[in-house]
C-alpha positions as CSV (number, residue, x, y, z in Angstrom):
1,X,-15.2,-16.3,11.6
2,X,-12.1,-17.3,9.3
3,X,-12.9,-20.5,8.2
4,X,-8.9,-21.7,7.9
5,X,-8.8,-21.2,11.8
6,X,-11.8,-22.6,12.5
7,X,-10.6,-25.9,11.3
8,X,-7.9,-26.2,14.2
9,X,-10.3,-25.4,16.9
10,X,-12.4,-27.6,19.3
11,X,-15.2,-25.2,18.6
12,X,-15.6,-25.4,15.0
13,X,-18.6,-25.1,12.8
14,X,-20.6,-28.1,11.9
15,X,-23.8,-29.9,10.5
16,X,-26.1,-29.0,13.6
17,X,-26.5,-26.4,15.9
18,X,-28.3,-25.4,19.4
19,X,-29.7,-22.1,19.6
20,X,-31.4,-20.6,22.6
21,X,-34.9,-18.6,22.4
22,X,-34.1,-14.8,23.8
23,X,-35.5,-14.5,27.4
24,X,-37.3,-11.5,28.5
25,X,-38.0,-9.3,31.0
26,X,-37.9,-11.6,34.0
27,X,-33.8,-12.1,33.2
28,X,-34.1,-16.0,33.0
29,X,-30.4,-17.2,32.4
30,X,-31.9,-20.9,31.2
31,X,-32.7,-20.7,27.8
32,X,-34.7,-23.4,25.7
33,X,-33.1,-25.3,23.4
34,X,-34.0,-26.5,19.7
35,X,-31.9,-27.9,17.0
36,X,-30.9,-26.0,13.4
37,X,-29.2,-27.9,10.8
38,X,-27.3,-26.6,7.9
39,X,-25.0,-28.6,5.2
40,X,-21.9,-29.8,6.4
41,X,-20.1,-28.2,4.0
42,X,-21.6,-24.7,4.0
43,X,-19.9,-21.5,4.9
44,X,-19.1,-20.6,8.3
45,X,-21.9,-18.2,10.0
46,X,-21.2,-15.3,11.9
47,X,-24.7,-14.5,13.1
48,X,-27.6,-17.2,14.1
49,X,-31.0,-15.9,13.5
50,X,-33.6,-16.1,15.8
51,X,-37.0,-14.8,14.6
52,X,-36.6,-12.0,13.0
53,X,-33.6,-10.6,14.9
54,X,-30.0,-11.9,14.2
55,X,-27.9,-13.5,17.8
56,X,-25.4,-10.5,18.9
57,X,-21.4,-11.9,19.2
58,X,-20.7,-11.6,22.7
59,X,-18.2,-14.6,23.1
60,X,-14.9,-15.8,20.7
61,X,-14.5,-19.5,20.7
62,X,-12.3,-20.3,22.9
63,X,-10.9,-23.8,24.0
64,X,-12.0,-24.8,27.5
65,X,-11.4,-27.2,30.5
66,X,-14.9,-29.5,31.3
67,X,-13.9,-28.1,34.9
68,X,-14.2,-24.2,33.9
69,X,-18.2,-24.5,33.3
70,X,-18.4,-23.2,37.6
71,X,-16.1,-20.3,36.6
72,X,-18.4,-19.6,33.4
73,X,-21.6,-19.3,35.7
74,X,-20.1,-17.1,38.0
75,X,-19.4,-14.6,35.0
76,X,-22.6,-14.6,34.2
77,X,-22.4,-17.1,31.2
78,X,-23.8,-20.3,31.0
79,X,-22.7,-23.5,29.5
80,X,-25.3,-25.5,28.0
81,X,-24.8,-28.9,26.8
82,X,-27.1,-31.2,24.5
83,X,-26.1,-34.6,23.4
84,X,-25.7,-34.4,19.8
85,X,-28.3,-35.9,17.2
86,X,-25.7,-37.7,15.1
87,X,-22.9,-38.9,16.7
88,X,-21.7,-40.2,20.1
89,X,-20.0,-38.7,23.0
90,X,-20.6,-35.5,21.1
91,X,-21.8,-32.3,22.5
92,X,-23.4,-29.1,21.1
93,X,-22.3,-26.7,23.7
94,X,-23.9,-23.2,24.0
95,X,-21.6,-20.8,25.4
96,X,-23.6,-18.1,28.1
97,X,-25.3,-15.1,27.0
98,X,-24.6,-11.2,27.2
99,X,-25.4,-9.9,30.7
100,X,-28.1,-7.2,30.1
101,X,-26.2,-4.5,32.1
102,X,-23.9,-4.8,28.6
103,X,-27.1,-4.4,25.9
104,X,-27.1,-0.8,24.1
105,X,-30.8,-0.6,24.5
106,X,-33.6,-0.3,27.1
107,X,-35.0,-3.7,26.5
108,X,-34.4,-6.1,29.6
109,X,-33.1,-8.8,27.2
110,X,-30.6,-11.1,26.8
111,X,-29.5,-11.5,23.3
112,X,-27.9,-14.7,22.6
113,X,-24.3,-14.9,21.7
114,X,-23.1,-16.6,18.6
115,X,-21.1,-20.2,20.3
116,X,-22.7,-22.6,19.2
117,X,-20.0,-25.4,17.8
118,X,-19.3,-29.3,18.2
119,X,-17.4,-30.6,20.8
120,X,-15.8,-34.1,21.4
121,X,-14.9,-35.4,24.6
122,X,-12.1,-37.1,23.8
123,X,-11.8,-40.2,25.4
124,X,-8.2,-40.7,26.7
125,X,-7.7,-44.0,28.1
126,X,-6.0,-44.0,31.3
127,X,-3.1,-46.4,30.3
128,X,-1.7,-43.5,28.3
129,X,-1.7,-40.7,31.1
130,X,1.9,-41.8,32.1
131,X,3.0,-41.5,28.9
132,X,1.3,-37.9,28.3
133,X,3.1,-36.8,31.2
134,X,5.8,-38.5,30.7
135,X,6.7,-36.9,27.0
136,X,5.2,-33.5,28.4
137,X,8.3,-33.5,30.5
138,X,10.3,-34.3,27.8
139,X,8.4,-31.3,26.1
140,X,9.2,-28.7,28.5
141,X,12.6,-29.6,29.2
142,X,13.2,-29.0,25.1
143,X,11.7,-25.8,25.2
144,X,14.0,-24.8,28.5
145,X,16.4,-25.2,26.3
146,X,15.2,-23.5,23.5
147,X,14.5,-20.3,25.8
148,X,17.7,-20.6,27.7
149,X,19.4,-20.2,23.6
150,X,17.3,-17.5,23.1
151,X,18.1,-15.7,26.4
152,X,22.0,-16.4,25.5
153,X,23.6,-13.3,23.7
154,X,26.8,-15.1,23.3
155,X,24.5,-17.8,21.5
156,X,24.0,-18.3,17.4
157,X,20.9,-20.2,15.5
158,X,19.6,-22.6,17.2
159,X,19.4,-24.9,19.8
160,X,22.4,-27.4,18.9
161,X,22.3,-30.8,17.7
162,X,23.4,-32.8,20.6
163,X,20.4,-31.3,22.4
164,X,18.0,-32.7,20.1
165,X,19.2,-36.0,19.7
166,X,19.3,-36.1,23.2
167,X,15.4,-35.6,23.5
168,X,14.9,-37.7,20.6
169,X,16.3,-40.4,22.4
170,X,14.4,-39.5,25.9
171,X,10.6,-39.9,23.9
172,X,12.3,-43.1,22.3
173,X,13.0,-44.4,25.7
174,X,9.6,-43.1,26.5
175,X,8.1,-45.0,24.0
176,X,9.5,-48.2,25.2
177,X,8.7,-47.8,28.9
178,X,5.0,-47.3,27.4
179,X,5.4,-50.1,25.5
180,X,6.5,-52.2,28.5
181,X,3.8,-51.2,30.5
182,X,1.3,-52.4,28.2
183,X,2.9,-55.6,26.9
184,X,2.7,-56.7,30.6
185,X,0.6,-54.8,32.8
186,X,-2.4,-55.3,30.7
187,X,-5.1,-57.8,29.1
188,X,-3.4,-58.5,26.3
189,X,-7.2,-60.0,24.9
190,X,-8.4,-56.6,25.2
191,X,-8.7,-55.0,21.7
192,X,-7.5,-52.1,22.7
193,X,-4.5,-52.9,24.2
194,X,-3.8,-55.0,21.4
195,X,-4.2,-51.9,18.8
196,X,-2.0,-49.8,20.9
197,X,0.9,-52.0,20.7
198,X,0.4,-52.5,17.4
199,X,0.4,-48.6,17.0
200,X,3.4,-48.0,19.9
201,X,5.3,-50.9,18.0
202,X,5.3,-48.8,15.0
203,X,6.2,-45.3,16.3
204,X,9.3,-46.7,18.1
205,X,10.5,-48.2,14.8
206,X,9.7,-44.9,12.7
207,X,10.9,-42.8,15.4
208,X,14.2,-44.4,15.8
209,X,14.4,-44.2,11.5
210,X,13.8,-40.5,11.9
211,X,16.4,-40.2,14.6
212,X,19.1,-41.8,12.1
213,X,18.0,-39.5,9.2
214,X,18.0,-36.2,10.7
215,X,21.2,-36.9,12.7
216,X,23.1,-39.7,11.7
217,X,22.7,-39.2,8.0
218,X,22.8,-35.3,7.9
219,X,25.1,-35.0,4.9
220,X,24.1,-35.7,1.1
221,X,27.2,-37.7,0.8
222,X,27.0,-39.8,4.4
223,X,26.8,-43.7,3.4
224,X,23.8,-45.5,4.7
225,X,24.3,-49.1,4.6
226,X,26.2,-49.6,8.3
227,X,22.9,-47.2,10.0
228,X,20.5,-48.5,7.8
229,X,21.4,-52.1,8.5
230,X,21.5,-51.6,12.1
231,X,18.4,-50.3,12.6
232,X,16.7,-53.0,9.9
233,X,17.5,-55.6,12.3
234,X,16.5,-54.4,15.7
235,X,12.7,-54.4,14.2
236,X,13.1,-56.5,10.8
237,X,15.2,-58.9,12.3
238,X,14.4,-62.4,9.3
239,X,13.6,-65.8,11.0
240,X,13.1,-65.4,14.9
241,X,14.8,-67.2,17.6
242,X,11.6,-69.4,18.1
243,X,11.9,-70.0,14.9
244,X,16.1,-71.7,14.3
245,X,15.7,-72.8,17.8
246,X,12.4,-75.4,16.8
247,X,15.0,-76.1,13.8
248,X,18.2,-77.1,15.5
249,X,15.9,-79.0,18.5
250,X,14.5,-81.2,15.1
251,X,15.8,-84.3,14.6
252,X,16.6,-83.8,11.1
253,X,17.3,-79.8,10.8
254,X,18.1,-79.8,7.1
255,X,14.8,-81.3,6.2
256,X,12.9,-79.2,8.3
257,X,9.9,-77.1,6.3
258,X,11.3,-73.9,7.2
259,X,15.6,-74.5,7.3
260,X,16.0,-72.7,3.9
261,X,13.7,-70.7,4.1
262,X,15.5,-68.9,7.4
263,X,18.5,-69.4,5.7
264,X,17.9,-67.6,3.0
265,X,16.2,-64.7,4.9
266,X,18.9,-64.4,7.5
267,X,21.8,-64.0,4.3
268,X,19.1,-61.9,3.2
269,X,19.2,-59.4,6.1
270,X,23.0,-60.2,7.0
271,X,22.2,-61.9,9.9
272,X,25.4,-63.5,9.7
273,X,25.1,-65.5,13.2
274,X,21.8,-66.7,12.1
275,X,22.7,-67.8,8.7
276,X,26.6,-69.4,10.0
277,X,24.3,-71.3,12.9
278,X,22.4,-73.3,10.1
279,X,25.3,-73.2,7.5
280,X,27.2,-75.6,10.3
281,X,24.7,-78.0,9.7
282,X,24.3,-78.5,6.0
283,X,28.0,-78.9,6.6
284,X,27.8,-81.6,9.4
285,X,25.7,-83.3,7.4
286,X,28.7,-85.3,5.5
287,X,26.7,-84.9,2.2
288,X,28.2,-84.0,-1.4
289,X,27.9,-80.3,-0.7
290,X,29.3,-80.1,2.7
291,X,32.7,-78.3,1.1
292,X,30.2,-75.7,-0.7
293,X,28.4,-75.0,2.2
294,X,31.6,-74.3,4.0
295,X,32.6,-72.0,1.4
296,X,29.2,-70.4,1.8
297,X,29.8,-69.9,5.4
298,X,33.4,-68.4,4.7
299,X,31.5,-65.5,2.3
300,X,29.2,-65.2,5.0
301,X,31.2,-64.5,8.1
302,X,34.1,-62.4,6.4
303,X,31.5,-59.9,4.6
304,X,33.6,-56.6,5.3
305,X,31.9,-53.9,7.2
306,X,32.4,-50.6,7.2
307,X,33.4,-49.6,10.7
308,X,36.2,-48.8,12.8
309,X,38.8,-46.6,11.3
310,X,38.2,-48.0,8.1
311,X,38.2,-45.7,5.2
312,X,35.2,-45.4,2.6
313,X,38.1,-46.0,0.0
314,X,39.3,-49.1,2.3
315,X,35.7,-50.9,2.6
316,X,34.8,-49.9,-0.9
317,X,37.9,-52.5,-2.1
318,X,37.7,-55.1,0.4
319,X,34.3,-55.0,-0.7
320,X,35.1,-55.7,-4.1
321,X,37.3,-57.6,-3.4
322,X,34.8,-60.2,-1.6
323,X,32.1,-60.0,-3.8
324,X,34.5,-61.0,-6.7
325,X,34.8,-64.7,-4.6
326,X,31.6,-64.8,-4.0
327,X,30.5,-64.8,-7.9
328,X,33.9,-67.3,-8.0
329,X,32.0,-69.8,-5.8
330,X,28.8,-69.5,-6.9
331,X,30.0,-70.1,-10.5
332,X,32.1,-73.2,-9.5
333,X,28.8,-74.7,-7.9
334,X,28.0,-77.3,-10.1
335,X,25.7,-80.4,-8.9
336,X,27.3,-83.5,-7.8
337,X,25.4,-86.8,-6.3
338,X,22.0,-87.5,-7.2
339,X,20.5,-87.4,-3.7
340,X,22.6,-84.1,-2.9
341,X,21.4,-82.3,-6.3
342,X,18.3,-80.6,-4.2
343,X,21.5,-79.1,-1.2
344,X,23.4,-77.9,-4.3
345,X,20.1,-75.6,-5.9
346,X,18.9,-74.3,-2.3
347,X,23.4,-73.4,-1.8
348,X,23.9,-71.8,-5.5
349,X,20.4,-70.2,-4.7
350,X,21.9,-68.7,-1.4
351,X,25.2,-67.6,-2.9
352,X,23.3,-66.1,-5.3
353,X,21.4,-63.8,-2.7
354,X,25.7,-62.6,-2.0
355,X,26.1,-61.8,-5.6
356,X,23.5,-59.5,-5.9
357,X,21.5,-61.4,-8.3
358,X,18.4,-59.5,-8.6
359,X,16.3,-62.4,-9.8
360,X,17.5,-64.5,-6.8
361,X,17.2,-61.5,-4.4
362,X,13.3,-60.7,-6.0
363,X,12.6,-64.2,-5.2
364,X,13.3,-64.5,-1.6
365,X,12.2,-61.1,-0.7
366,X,8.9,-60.8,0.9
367,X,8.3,-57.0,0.4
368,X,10.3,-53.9,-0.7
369,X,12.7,-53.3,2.1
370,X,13.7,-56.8,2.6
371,X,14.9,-56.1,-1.8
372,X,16.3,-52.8,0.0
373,X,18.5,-53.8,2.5
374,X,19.8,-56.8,0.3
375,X,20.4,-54.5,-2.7
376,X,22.7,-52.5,-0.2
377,X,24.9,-55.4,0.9
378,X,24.8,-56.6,-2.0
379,X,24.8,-54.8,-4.9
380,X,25.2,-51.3,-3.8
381,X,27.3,-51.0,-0.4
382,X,28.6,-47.8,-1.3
383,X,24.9,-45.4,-1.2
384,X,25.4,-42.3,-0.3
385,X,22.3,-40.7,1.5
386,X,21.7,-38.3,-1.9
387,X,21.3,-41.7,-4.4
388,X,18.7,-43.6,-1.5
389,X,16.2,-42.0,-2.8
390,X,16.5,-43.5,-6.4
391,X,17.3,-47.2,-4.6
392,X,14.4,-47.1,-2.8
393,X,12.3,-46.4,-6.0
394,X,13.7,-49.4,-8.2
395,X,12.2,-51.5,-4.8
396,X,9.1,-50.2,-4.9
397,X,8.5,-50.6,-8.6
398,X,9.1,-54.6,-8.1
399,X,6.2,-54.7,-5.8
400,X,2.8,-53.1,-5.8
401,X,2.2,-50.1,-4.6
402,X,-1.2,-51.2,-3.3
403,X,0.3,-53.5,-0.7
404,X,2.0,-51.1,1.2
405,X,0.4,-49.7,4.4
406,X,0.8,-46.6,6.2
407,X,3.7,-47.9,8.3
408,X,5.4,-48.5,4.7
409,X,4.7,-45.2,3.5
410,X,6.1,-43.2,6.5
411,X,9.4,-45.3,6.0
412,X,9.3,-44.4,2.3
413,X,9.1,-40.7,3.0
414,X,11.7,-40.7,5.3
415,X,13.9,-42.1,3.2
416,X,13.3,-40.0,0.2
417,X,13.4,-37.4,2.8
418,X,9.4,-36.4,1.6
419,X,8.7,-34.5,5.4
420,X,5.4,-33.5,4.4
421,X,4.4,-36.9,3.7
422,X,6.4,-38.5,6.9
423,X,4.3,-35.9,9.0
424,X,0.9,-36.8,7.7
425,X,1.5,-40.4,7.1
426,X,2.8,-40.3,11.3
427,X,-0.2,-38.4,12.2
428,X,-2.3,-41.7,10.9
429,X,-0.4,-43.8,13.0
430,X,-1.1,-42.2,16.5
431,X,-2.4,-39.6,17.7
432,X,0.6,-38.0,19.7
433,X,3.6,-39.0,16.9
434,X,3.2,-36.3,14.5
435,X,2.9,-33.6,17.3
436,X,6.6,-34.7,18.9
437,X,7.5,-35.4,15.6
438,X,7.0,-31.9,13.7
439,X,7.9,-30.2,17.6
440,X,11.4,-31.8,17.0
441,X,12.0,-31.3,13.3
442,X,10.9,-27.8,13.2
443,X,14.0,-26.9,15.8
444,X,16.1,-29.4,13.6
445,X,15.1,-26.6,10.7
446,X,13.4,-29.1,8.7
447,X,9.9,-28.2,8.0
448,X,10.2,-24.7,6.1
449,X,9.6,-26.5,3.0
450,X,6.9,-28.3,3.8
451,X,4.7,-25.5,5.4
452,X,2.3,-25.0,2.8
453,X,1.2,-28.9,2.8
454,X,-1.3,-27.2,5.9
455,X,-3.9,-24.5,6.6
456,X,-1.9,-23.7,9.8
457,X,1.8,-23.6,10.0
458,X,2.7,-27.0,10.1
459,X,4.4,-27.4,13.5
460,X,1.7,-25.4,14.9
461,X,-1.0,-27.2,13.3
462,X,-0.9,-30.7,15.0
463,X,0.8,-29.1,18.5
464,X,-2.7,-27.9,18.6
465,X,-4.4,-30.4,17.5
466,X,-2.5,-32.8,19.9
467,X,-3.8,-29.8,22.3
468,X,-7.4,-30.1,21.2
469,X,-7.8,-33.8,22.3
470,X,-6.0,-33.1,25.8
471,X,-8.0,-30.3,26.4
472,X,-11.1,-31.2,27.6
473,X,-9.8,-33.8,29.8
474,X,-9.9,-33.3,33.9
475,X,-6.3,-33.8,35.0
476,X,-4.9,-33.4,31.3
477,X,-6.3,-29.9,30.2
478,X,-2.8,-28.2,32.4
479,X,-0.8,-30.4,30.1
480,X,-2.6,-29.1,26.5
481,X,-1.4,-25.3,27.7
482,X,1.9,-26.1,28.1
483,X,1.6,-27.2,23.9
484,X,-0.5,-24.1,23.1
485,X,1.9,-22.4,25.0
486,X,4.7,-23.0,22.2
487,X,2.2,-21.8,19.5
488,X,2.6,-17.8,18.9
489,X,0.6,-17.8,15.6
490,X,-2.8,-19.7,16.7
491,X,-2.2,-21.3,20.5
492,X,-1.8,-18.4,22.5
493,X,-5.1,-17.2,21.2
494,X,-6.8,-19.8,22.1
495,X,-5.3,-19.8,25.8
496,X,-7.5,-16.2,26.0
497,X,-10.6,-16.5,28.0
C-alpha cells in the first residue's frame, strides 16, 4: 500500500491493529479478535501474519458510510469493530473476509483479508449541519458551473471571475448566517459554542481578506489602501461604540481614563467620525488648546480619499498636499497655559499619528496591523499591491514574531500573497475553511505554485480530507461524495466499493 495515499485515507495504517484467527472447516464468519502493535512510525504492511501463514488481500481500503456495515454482511464480508486501546471514540475496524467459494485451494478456509486500519468517528456537532449543507449547495452550484464551461465549445479557460466572486460572497453570507445562529440560538456558557465563534469570527474576517486579494487587488500595480482600509474596519474597527458612548455620557469626558486613548486609536485607524465626535469636545472645553484641537479636527475630516472618479495622479497631490498642513500644525503646536500643557502633548501627540511619525505611530499601535494600516494613511497612501509585501515586513520586524497567532499569520500570507502558507495556516483555524478555501482558489488558477507544499495535490488534498471527517456520519456521508466527487486524482477511488 503507497504510503503517500495512505495518509489521506480514513483507513490508514497505525500503531495497533486487530487481526482475526482463520476459521476452519465449519465456515464460521465471526472471527476472534486479538490486538498487534507495531511502531507508529513503521512502514506500511501489506500482509498481516497469522501463524505461520501470511493474511491474503481480498479487500482495498475503501472509505465507508457507518450505515453500509448491513450491505457488507450481505456480501459476505463482515465488519468488525473493537474499541481502540489508546484513544477515544476510536475504532479498529476489520473489514470481512474472502468467501471460500473464491480460495484457490481445497481447504474450507477463510483466509483473512488485509483491512485492518484506524478509524475516527468524527463527532460533528449538530449546530453545524445547516452550515454543511448549506455551503455544499454553494459547492455544487460552483461546479454546475464549472461543468456547464466545460460542456460550452464556444467557451475559453475557465470559469469567469464574476462567477467566483459571486460564490465567494454566498459562503461569506453563509458564514454569517452560521454565525448568527450561534451567537443567539445557543448557550453562549457552553465552551463549545464559545470556541466556534471564536473560530467562525475569524474565518469571516480572513475570508472576506481573501475575497479582496484575489479579486479586488488582482493587478501588481492596484493600490490597496481604499480596500484595505475598508475591510480593517468592519473587523478592526479601534475604540467601540460602548466604549465613546460611556465617554460622552461622563460628566467630565476629557478626563476620562480612556478619552485619549480612543482618540488616538480611532486617528489611528481613520475612523474619522470617531475621532471628530471626541475632537468636539476638547474643543468645547474653552481651554488654551481649543483652536489646536479645531485644527486637528479640520486634518481629520478633510483627509482626501481616493474614490469617485478621482485619478491616482489626483489623490496622490491632494494627498500631499494635506499632509504638508498637517506637519504645518503640528509644528506650530507649541504649549501655552500651565493647566492646558498636558491637552497640548496628548494634541501634538495626535497630529503626530497624521504626519506619519513612526515613533508616535509605534507608540499607539497595539500590534502590527494597527502600524500597518496607519503607515498606509499616513506615510505610504500610494502602495501598490506589488510593494505590500515589503510594508508589511517593516510591521512585523517592530513587533515580535512570537506574539502573533495563527489568525495573524493567515493575514500575513495573504498579504504577501504566501498561498501555501494561507492554506495551511486556514486549515488550523477550522476544519471546513481550507477545503472552500483551496476549492475556490484552485478555479481562480492560484494554487499551481503551491502544489508541492503536499503529498496529494493540494486542492485535492484537504477536499478529501474535509470528505474524511463527513464521511462516517449518518445523514452527512451523501454530502462527503459530492467532495470526492470533484477529486479525479484520489476521490473517485475512494468512492469504489
Amino acid at each position: 500500500m503507497d504510503e503517500k495515499r495512505s495518509s489521506n485515507l480514513v483507513f490508514s495504517p497505525a500503531a495497533s491493529y486487530t487481526v482475526g484467527e482463520q476459521c476452519k472447516d465449519n465456515g464460521s464468519s465471526a472471527p476472534t479478535s486479538e490486538v498487534a502493535t507495531r511502531p507508529q512510525d513503521a512502514p506500511p504492511v501489506d500482509l498481516l501474519e497469522i501463524g505461520n501463514k501470511p493474511a491474503v488481500i481480498a479487500l482495498n481500503p475503501r472509505l465507508f458510510s457507518a450505515e453500509r456495515a448491513a450491505e457488507w454482511t450481505q456480501r459476505n464480508r463482515t465488519l468488525l469493530t473493537d474499541p481502540h486501546p489508546y484513544k477515544p471514540q476510536v475504532l479498529a475496524c476489520v473489514g470481512g473476509k474472502k468467501p471460500k467459494e473464491l480460495l484457490p485451494t481445497p481447504e474450507r478456509v477463510f483466509d483473512q483479508d488485509r483491512v485492518v486500519y484506524p478509524v475516527k468517528w468524527n463527532p460533528i456537532p449538530n449546530y453545524i449541519r445547516s452550515f454543511i449543507n448549506s455551503t455544499h449547495s454553494t459547492f455544487q452550484m460552483l461546479h454546475d458551473l464549472v461543468r456547464a464551461q466545460l460542456e460550452d465549445e464556444e467557451a475559453i479557460g475557465r470559469i469567469g471571475i464574476s462567477h467566483l466572486k459571486m460564490i465567494g460572497g454566498l459562503y461569506h453570507d453563509a458564514m454569517l448566517r452560521y454565525l448568527s445562529v450561534l451567537q443567539n440560538g445557543y448557550d453562549q456558557d457552553n465552551a463549545g459554542i464559545i470556541d466556534e465563534i471564536d473560530k467562525v469570527e475569524s474565518m469571516i474576517a480572513i475570508w472576506e481578506l481573501c475575497i479582496i486579494v484575489n479579486f479586488d487587488l488582482a493587478s501588481p500595480q492596484d493600490p490597496v489602501l481604499a480596500v484595505i482600509l475598508g475591510w480593517y474596519n468592519r473587523y478592526f474597527s479601534g475604540p467601540t461604540t460602548g466604549e465613546v458612548q460611556e465617554i460622552v455620557a461622563s460628566p467630565n469626558p476629557m478626563s476620562h481614563p480612556s478619552f485619549w486613548r480612543c482618540l488616538n486609536k480611532a486617528v489611528l485607524c481613520g475612523n474619522a467620525e470617531t475621532a471628530s465626535q471626541l475632537l468636539n469636545m476638547v474643543i468645547e472645553s474653552d481651554s488654551d488648546a481649543s483652536e489646536s484641537a479645531e485644527e486637528a479636527k479640520n486634518c481629520v475630516t478633510t483627509m482626501p480619499r481616493q474614490e469617485g472618479d478621482l485619478s491616482r495622479t489626483q489623490y496622490q497631490s491632494k494627498w500631499k498636499e494635506w499632509h504638508s498642513r498637517c506637519r504645518s500644525i503640528h509644528q506650530a503646536m507649541k504649549g501655552g497655559e500651565e493647566e492646558a500643557e498636558e491637552v497640548w502633548a496628548k494634541l501634538r501627540q495626535l497630529m503626530g499619528l497624521m504626519c506619519g511619525d513612526l515613533e508616535a505611530v509605534v507608540k499607539e499601535a497595539d500590534n502590527w496591523h494597527e502600524m500597518l494600516v496607519a503607515m498606509l494613511l499616513y506615510s505610504e497612501p500610494a502602495t501598490m499591491v506589488v510593494s505590500l509585501p515589503d510594508l508589511v515586513d517593516t510591521c512585523l520586524s517592530t513587533f515580535e514574531a512570537k506574539d502573533l497567532n495563527v489568525f495573524d499569520h493567515a493575514i500575513i500570507a495573504l498579504l504577501t500573497g504566501n498561498v501555501g502558507k494561507f492554506v495551511l495556516m486556514s486549515h488550523q483555524i477550522h476544519w471546513w475553511f481550507a477545503a472552500h478555501a483551496t476549492n475556490l482558489l484552485y478555479h481562480l488558477d492560484a494554487l499551481d505554485a503551491d502544489s508541492d507544499l503536499f503529498p496529494l495535490d493540494i486542492h485535492e488534498y484537504f477536499l478529501v480530507m474535509y470528505a474524511e471527517m463527513l464521511i462516517s456520519h449518518p445523514s452527512l456521508w451523501r454530502v462527503a461524495l459530492d467532495y470526492l466527487a470533484e477529486c479525479p486524482r484520489s476521490g473517485t477511488e475512494l468512492l469504489e466499493h
